[in-house]
C-alpha positions as CSV (number, residue, x, y, z in Angstrom):
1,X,69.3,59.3,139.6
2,X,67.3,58.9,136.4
3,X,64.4,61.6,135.7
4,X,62.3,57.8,135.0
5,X,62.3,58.2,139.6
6,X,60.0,61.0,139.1
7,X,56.5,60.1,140.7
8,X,53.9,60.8,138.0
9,X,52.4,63.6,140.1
10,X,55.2,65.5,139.6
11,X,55.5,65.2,136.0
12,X,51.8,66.6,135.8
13,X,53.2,70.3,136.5
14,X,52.6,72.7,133.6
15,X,53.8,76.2,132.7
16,X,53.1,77.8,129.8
17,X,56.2,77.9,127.5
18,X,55.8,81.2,127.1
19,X,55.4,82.3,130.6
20,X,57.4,85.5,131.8
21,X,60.8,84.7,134.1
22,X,59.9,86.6,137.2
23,X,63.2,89.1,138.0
24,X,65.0,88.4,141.4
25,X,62.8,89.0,144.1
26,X,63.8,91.5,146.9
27,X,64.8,88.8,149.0
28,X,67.6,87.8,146.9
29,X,68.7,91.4,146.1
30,X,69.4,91.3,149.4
31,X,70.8,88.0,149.3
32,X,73.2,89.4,147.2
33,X,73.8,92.8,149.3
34,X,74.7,90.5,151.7
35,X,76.9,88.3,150.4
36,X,79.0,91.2,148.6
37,X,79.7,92.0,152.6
38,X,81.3,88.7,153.1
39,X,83.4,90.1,151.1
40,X,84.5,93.2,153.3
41,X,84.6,90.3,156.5
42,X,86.5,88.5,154.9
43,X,88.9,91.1,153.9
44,X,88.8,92.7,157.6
45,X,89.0,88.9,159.3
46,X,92.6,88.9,157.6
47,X,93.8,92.5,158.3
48,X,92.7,92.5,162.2
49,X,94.4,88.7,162.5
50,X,97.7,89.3,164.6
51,X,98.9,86.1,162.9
52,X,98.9,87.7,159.3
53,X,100.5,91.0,157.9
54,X,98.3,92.9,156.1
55,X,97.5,92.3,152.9
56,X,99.4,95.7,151.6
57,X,102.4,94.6,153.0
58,X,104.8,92.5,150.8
59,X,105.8,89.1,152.6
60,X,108.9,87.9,151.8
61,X,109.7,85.1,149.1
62,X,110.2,82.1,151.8
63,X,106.5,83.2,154.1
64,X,104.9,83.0,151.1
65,X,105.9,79.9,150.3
66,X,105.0,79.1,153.9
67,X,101.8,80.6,153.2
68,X,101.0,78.4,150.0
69,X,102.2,74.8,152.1
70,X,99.8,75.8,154.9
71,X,96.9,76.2,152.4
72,X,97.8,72.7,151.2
73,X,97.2,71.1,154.9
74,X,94.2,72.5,154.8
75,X,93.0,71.0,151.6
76,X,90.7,68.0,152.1
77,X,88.8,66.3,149.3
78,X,84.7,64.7,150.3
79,X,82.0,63.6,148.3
80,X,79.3,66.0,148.1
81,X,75.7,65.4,148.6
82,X,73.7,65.3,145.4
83,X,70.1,66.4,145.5
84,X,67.6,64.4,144.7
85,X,65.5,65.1,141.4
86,X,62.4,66.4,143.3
87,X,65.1,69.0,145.1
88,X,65.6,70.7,141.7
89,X,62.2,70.1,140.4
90,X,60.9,72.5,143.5
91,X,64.1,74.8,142.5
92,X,62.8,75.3,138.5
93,X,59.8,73.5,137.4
94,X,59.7,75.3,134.6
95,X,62.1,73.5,133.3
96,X,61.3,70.3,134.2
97,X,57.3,71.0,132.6
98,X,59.1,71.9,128.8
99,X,61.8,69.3,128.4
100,X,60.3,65.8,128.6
101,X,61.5,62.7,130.3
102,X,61.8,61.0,127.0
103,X,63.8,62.5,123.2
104,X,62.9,61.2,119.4
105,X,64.3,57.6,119.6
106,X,64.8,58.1,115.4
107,X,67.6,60.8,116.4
108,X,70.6,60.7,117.6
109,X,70.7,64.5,119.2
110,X,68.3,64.7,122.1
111,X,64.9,66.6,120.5
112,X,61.3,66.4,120.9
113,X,57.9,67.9,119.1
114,X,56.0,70.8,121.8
115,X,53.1,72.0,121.4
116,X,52.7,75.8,120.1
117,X,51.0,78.1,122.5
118,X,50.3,81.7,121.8
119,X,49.3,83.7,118.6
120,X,51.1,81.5,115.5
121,X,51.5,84.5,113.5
122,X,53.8,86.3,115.7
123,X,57.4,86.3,115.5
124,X,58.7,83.5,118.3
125,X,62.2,85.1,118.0
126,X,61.4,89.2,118.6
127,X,61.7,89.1,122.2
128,X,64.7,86.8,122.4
129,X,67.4,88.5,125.0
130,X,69.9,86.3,122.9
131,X,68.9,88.3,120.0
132,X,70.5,91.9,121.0
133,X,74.2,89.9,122.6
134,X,74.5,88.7,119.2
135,X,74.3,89.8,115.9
136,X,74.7,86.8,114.3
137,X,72.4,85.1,116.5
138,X,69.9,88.1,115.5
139,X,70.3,87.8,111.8
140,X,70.0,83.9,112.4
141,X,66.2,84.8,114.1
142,X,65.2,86.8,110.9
143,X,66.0,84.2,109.3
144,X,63.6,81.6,110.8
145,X,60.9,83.9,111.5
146,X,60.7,83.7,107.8
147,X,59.9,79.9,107.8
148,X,58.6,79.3,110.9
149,X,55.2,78.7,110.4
150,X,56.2,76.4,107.6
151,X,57.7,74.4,109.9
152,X,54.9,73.7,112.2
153,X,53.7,70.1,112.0
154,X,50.4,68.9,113.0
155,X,50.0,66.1,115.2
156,X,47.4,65.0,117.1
157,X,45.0,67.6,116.0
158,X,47.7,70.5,117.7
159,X,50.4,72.3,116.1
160,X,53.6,71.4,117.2
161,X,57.2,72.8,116.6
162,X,61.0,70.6,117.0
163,X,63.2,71.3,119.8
164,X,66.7,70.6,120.8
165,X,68.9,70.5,123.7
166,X,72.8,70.2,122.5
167,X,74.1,66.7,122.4
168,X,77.4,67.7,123.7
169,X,78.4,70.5,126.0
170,X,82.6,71.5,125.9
171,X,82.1,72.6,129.6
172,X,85.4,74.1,130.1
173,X,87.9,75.5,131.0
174,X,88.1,79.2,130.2
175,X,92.0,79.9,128.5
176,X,92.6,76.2,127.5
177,X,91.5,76.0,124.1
178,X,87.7,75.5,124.0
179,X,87.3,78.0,120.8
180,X,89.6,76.2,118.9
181,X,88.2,72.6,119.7
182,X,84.5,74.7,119.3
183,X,85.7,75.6,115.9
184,X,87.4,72.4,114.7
185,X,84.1,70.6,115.5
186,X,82.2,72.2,113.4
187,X,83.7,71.0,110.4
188,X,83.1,67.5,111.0
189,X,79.6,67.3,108.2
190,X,77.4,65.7,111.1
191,X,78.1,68.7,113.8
192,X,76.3,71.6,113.6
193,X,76.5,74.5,115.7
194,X,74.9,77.4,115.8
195,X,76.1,81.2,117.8
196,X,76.8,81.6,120.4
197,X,79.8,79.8,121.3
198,X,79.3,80.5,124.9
199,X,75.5,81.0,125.7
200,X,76.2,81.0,129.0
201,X,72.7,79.9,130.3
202,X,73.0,77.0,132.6
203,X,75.7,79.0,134.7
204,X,74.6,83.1,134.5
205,X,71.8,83.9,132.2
206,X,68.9,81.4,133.7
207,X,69.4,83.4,136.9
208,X,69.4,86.6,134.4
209,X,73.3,87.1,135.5
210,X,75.5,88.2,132.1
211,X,79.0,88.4,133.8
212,X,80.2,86.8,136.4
213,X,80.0,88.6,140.3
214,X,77.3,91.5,138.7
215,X,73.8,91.3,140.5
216,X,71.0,89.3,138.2
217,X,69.0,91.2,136.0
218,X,66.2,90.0,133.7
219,X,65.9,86.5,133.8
220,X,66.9,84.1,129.8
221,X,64.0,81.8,130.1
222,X,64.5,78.3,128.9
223,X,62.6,79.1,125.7
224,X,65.3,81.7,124.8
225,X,68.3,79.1,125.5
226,X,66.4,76.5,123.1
227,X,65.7,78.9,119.8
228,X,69.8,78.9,119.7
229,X,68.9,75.5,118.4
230,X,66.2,75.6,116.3
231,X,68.5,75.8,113.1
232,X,69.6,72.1,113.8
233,X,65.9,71.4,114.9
234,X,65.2,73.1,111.6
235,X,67.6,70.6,109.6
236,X,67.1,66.9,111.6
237,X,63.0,68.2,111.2
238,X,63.7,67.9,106.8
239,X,65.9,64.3,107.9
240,X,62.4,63.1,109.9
241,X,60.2,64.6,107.0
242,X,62.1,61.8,104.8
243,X,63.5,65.0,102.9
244,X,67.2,64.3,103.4
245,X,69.4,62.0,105.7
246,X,69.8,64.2,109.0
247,X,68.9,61.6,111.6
248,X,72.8,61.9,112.6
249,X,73.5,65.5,112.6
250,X,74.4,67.3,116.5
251,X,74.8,70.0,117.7
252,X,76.5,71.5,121.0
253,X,77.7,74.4,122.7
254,X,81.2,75.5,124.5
255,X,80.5,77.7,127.5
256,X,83.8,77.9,129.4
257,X,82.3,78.9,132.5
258,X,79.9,75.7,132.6
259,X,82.5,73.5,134.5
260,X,83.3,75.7,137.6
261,X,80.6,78.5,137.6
262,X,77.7,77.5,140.1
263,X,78.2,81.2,142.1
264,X,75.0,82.0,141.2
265,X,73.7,79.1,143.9
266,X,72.7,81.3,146.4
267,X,69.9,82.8,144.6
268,X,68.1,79.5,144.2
269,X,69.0,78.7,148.7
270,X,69.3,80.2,151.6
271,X,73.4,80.9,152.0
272,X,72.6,81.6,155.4
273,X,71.9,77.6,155.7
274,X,74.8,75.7,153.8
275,X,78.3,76.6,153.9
276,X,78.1,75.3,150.5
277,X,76.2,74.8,147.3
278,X,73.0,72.6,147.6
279,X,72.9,71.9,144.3
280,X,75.3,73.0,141.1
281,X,74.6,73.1,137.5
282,X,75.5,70.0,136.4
283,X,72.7,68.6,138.8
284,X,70.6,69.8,136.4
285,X,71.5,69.0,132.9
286,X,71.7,65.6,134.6
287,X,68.3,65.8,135.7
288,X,67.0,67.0,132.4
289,X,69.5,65.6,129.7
290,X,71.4,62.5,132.3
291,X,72.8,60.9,128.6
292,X,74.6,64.3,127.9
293,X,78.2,63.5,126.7
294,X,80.6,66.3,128.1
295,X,84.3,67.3,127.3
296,X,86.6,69.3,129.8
297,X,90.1,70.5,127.9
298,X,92.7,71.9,130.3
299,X,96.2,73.1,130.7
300,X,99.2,73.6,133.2
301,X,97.0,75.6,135.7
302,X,99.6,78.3,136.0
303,X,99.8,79.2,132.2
304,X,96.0,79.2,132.4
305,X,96.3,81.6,135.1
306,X,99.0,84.0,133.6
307,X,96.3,83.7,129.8
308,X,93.7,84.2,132.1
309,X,95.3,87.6,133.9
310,X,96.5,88.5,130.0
311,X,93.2,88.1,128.0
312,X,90.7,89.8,131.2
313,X,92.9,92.3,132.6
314,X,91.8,96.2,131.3
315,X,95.1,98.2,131.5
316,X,98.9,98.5,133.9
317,X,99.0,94.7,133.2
318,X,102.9,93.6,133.8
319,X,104.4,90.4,134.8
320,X,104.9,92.1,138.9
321,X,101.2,93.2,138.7
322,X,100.2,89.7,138.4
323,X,102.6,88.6,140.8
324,X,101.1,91.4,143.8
325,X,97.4,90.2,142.2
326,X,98.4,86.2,142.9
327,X,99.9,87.2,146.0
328,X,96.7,88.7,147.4
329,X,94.6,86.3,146.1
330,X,96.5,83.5,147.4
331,X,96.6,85.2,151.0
332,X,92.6,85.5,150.8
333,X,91.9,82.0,149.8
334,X,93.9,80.9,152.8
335,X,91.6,82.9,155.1
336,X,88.6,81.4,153.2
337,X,89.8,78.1,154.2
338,X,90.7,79.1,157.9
339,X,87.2,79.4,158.6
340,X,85.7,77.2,155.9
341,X,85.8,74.1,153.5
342,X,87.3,73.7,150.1
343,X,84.3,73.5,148.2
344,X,82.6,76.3,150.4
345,X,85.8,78.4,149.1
346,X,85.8,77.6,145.4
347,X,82.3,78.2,145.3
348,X,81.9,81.2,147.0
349,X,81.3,84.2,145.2
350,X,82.4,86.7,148.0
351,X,85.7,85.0,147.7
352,X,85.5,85.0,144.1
353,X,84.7,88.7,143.5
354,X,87.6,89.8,146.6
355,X,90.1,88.0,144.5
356,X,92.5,89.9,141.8
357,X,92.7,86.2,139.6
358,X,90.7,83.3,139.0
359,X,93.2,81.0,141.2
360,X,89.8,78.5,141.8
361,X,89.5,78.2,138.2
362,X,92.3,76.5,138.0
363,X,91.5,73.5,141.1
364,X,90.3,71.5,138.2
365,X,89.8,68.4,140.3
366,X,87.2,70.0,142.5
367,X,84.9,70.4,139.6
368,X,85.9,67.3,137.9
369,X,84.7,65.3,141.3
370,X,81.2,67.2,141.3
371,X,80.7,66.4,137.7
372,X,81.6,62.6,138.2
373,X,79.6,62.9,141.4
374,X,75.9,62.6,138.8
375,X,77.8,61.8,135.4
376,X,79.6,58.4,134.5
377,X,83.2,58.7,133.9
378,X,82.5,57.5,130.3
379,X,79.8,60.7,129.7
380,X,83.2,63.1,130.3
381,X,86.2,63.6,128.3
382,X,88.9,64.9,129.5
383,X,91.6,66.6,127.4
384,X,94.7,68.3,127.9
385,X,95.7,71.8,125.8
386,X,99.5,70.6,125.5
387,X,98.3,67.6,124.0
388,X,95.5,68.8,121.9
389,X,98.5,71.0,120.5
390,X,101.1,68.5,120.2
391,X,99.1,66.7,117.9
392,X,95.6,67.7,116.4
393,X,94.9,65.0,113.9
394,X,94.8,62.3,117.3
395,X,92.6,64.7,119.4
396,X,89.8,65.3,117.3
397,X,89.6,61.6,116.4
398,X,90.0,60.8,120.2
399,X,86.8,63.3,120.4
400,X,84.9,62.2,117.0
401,X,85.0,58.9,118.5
402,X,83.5,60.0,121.9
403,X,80.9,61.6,120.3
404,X,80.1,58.7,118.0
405,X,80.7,60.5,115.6
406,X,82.0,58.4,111.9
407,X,85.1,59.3,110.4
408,X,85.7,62.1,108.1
409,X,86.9,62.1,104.5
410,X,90.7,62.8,103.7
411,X,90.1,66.6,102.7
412,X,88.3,67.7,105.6
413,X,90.9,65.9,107.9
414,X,93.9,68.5,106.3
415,X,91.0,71.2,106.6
416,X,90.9,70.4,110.8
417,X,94.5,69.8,111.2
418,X,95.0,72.8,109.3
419,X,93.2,75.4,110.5
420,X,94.9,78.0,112.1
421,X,94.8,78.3,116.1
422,X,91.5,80.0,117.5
423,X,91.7,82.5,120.2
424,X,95.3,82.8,120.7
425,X,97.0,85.5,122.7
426,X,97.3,89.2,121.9
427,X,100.7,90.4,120.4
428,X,100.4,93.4,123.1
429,X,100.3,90.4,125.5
430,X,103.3,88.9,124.2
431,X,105.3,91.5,124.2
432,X,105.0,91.6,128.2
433,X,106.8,88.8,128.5
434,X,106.5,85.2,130.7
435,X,105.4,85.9,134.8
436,X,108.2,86.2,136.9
437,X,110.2,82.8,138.2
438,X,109.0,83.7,141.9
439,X,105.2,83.9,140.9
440,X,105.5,80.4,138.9
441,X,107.3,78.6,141.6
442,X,104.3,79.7,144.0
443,X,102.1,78.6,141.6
444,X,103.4,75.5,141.1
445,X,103.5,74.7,145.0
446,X,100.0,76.2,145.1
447,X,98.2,73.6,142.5
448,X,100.6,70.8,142.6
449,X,98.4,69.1,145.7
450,X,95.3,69.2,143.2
451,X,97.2,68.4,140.0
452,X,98.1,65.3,142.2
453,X,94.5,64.2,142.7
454,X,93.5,64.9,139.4
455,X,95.9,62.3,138.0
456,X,94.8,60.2,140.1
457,X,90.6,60.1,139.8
458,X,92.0,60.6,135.9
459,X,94.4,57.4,136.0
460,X,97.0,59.8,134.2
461,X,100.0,61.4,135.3
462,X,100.4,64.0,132.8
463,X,97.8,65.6,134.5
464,X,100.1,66.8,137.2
465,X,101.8,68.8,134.3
């Protein structure tokens, strides 16, 4: 559904760009108190089950494997329902009051002129919560503030100011190479990004959420997420002012948890009314942004997983820790789905924070479904790591051209092929060596039902890996 199937009531709401972000209320405090005891149910449904040992107890290689086939009978793939616009409009319209229906039809990144509100000699940038996560992103505020009543235009008889949404969002997935396509990007001349890599906001920080299973905090209002832009706004503003060419220039940003991270669903519903998510984030970029082009890159789901373990685990990391960790988590996703659906599962935050490994990170086809449940399959590109890889000079031309991007000159070609891998894995990682046979094998069984599907909504069979 197009935002153009709002009624023009609804498009009369106004809030104040400026206006606070209320904190979570005490209602969804407790919403949140509550659902961290799902966790301990869940926990206890398996250890008082007389069909289970308990989760202490090592099973032996052949039940586990049992185990794993019995989760994939349980696996069942529907369409969700997708809310209708005026569903998220009640849910944040706030954001539906400062982003407009229509973007600058002179440029190709998706930008439009606001009205300025508020004392025009203050600094715009001083109360930013980006600000202190970032210190490039705090010296890149100094900066503006500097020039940032210069760049107030007048039209209509009321100042006004540019502002930009990215024209592309790398949406995931976390440990399969979205820094190094992030950083490869940027040298193309018409992409321009600016820090954060990973703002983060349309997953955790609009619900004032920094990592993943903590409680929300203070709130990142819109207004925060858009000054990461205003240095691009700042450039294609100089292309409109007929002072340089910049009517092609984009811009973008690569949070990893974008793709699969819509945990923080229950503080905008009632959990106590859907098993699952009423509405995820992608619902609303579409409803705000429904011409946003969007690249997933992923790898073999069980090197993902081992990275994954690597790169986030603190300390006693071996290649048997990982194995007890999958082994628990594997036995508590199979409860989840005893008593619920697969969407409910991978969705659920309880589940997610009473697991030892991000085994739902890796059921790729689950979010690639809900994406392509509001987005066209030509708005989403879809890479693999091991080919990304295998061949860099035919990836980012396969991406340039997605993103309409022209083609680059000779030298900066050698300086994208060239560059050295981003984000790769820790020596002291290394040195630990591969995961054991046993834990791959299990893995393998585990994803291979999804890798399936995935090949198949992606017409591709590599995708089974």
């Amino acid at each position: 559904m197009s935002r153009s199937e709002f009624t023009s009531g609804s498009l009369q709401l106004k809030v104040p760009h400026d206006a606070p972000q209320r904190s979570p209320s005490h209602a969804n405090l407790a919403k949140f108190c509550g659902f961290i005891l799902l966790v301990f149910f869940i926990m206890a449904s398996y250890l008082l089950s007389g069909e289970r040992k308990t989760l202490l107890e090592d099973l032996s290689e052949s039940t586990l494997r049992d185990l794993v086939r019995s989760i994939g009978t349980k696996v069942t793939f529907r369409a969700r329902r997708v809310p209708a616009v005026s569903e998220l409009l009640d849910l944040d319209p706030h954001m539906f009051s400062v982003i407009p229906q229509h973007f600058l039809p002179d440029v190709k990144n998706p930008c439009w002129y606001e009205e300025l509100r508020g004392n025009v000699s203050a600094n715009p940038y001083g109360s930013n919560l980006f600000g202190p996560l970032s210190g490039n992103m705090r010296i890149a505020f100094e900066r503006l503030s500097t020039t940032f009543r210069q760049r107030l235009i007048l039209r209509d008889g009321k100042l006004q100011r540019l502002r930009c949404l990215p024209y592309f969002y790398i949406i995931g997935q976390p440990k399969c190479g979205t820094t190094d396509l992030y950083e490869r990007l940027r040298l193309h001349p018409d992409v321009h990004l600016t820090p954060p890599k990973e703002p983060h906001w349309w997953s955790r920080k609009r619900f004032g959420i920094i990592r993943p299973g903590d409680p929300p905090l203070t709130r990142f209002p819109l207004d925060h997420y858009l000054d990461l832009f205003d240095p691009v706004a700042q450039r294609i503003q100089h292309g409109l002012l007929g002072n340089s060419s910049s009517s092609d220039i984009i811009t973008g940003e690569a949070s990893a948890s974008t793709m699969w991270d819509s945990l923080a669903w229950l503080y905008l519903h009632d959990i106590s009314r859907e098993a699952e998510p009423p509405s995820l984030v992608q619902d609303f970029i579409h409803a705000v942004q429904p011409d946003a082009r969007l690249i997933a890159i992923l790898r073999d789901p069980v090197e993902r997983l081992y990275s994954d373990y690597l790169y986030f685990g603190t300390s006693n990391k071996s290649a048997l820790d990982f194995h007890q960790k999958v082994c628990k988590s594997l036995r508590l996703f199979d409860a989840c789905l005893r008593d619920a659906g697969l969407r409910a599962c991978v969705y659920s935050s309880a589940l997610y924070n009473a697991m030892s490994v991000r085994l739902q990170v890796g059921l790729y086809v689950v979010f690639i479904l809900d994406w392509l449940s509001v987005f066209s399959r030509d708005q989403l590109l879809v890479l693999r790591l091991e080919d990304h890889t295998a061949n860099l000079t035919h990836s980012m031309s396969r991406i340039f051209h997605f993103l309409r991007l022209g083609p680059v000159s000779e030298q900066t070609e050698r300086l994208i092929s060239r560059r050295p891998a981003s984000n790769t894995r820790h020596q002291s990682d290394r040195n630990l060596g591969p995961m054991e046979p046993s834990t791959r094998e299990l893995l393998r069984l585990f994803y291979a039902p999804f890798n399936q599907k995935l090949s198949a909504v992606l017409q591709d069979e590599s995708f089974t890996w």
